[in-house]
C-alpha positions in Angstrom: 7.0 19.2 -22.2 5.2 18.4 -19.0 1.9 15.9 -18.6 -0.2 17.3 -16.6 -2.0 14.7 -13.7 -5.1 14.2 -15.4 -4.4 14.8 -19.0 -6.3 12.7 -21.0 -8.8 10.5 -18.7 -12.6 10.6 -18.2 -13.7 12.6 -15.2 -15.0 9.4 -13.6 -11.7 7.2 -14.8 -9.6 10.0 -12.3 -12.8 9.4 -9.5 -12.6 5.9 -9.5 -8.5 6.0 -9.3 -8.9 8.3 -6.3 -11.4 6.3 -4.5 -9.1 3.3 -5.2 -5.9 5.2 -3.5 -8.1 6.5 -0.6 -9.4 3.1 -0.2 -5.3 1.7 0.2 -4.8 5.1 2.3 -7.5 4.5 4.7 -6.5 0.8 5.5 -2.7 1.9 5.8 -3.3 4.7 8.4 -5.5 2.1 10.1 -2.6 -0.7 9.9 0.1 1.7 10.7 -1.5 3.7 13.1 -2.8 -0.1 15.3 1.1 -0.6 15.2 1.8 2.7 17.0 0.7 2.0 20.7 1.9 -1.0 22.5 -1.4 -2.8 22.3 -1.2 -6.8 23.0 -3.4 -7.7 20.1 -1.1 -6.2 17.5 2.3 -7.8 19.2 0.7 -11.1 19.8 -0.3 -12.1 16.7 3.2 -11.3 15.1 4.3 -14.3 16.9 2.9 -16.8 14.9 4.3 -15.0 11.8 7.7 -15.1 13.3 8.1 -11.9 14.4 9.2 -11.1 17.9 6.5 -9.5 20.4 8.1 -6.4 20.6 6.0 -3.3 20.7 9.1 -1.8 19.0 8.8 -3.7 16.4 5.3 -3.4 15.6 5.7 0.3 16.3 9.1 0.4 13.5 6.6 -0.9 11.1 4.1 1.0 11.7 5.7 4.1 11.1 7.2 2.8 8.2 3.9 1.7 6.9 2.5 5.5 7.9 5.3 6.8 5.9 4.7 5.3 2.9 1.4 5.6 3.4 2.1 9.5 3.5 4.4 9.9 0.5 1.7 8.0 -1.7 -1.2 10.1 -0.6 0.3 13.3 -1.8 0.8 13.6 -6.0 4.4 15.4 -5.8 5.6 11.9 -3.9 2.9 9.3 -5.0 5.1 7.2 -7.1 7.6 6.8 -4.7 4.9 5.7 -2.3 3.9 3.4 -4.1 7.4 1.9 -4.9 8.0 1.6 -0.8 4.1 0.4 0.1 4.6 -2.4 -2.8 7.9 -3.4 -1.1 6.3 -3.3 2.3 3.5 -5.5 0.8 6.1 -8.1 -0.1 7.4 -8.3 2.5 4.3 -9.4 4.2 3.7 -11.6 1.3 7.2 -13.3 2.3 6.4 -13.7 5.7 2.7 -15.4 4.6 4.6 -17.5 2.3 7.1 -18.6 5.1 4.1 -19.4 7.8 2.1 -21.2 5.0 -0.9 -18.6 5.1 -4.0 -19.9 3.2 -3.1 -18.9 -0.4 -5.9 -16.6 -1.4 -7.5 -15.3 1.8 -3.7 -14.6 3.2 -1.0 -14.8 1.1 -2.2 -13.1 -1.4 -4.0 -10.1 0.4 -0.9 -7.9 -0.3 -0.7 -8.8 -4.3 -4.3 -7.4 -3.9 -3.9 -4.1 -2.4 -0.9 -3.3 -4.6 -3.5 -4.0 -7.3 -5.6 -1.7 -6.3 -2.7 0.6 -5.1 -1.4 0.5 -8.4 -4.6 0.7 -10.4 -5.7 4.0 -8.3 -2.9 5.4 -9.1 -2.6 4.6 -12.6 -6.2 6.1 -13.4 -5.4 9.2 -11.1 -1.4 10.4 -12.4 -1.0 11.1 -16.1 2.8 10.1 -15.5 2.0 6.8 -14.3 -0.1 6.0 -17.6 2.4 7.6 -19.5 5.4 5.3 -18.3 3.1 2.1 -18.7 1.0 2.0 -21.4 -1.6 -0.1 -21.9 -3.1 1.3 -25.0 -2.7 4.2 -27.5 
């Protein structure tokens, strides 16, 4: 038996999960794709979160960002995307924790995009509801 993506959700429940993914989407090709040149801005302000100033660097996560960013975006791959942009969001939860970021401006930035990753995608893939849920 196979669920079909939008099997059993309002019309505007599946809208508002995929203006919540193309909200994440948008900011990711916009983080990844300021990673991708070598642009001083980016690679100086890794420095104070312990990172090197290497444009390769910024440009390895970038693309892995991208990437992710990619494989989330299309429904065939969106659950893995998600798995690997959560993952890249801890990380840069880790590195806020390690710097002492300001806890709710900062740190948490990341918990709240894999909110709203997670919630987009929830409302948008019948598979996702059907592996966690929240009412019957």
């Amino acid at each position: 038996m196979s669920i079909s993506q939008t099997s059993s959700v309002s019309p505007g429940a599946l809208w508002t999960g995929r203006v919540l993914s193309a909200i994440i989407v948008l900011f990711m090709i916009f983080d990844g794709a300021i990673k991708l040149p070598p642009l001083d801005i980016v690679t100086q302000t890794m420095v104070p979160l312990g990172w090197p100033a290497d444009p390769n660097v910024a440009r390895m996560l970038g693309i892995i960002g991208l990437i992710s960013t990619a494989l989330y975006a299309l429904p065939r791959t969106s659950v893995l995307g998600a798995i690997l942009l959560t993952a890249y969001m801890g990380g840069a939860i880790a590195t806020k924790v390690r710097v002492d970021s300001p806890l709710f401006s900062h740190t948490l930035f990341g918990v709240y995009l894999g909110i709203i990753l997670w919630g987009g995608l929830y409302l948008r893939d019948a598979r996702v509801r059907a592996l966690i849920p929240f009412s019957r």
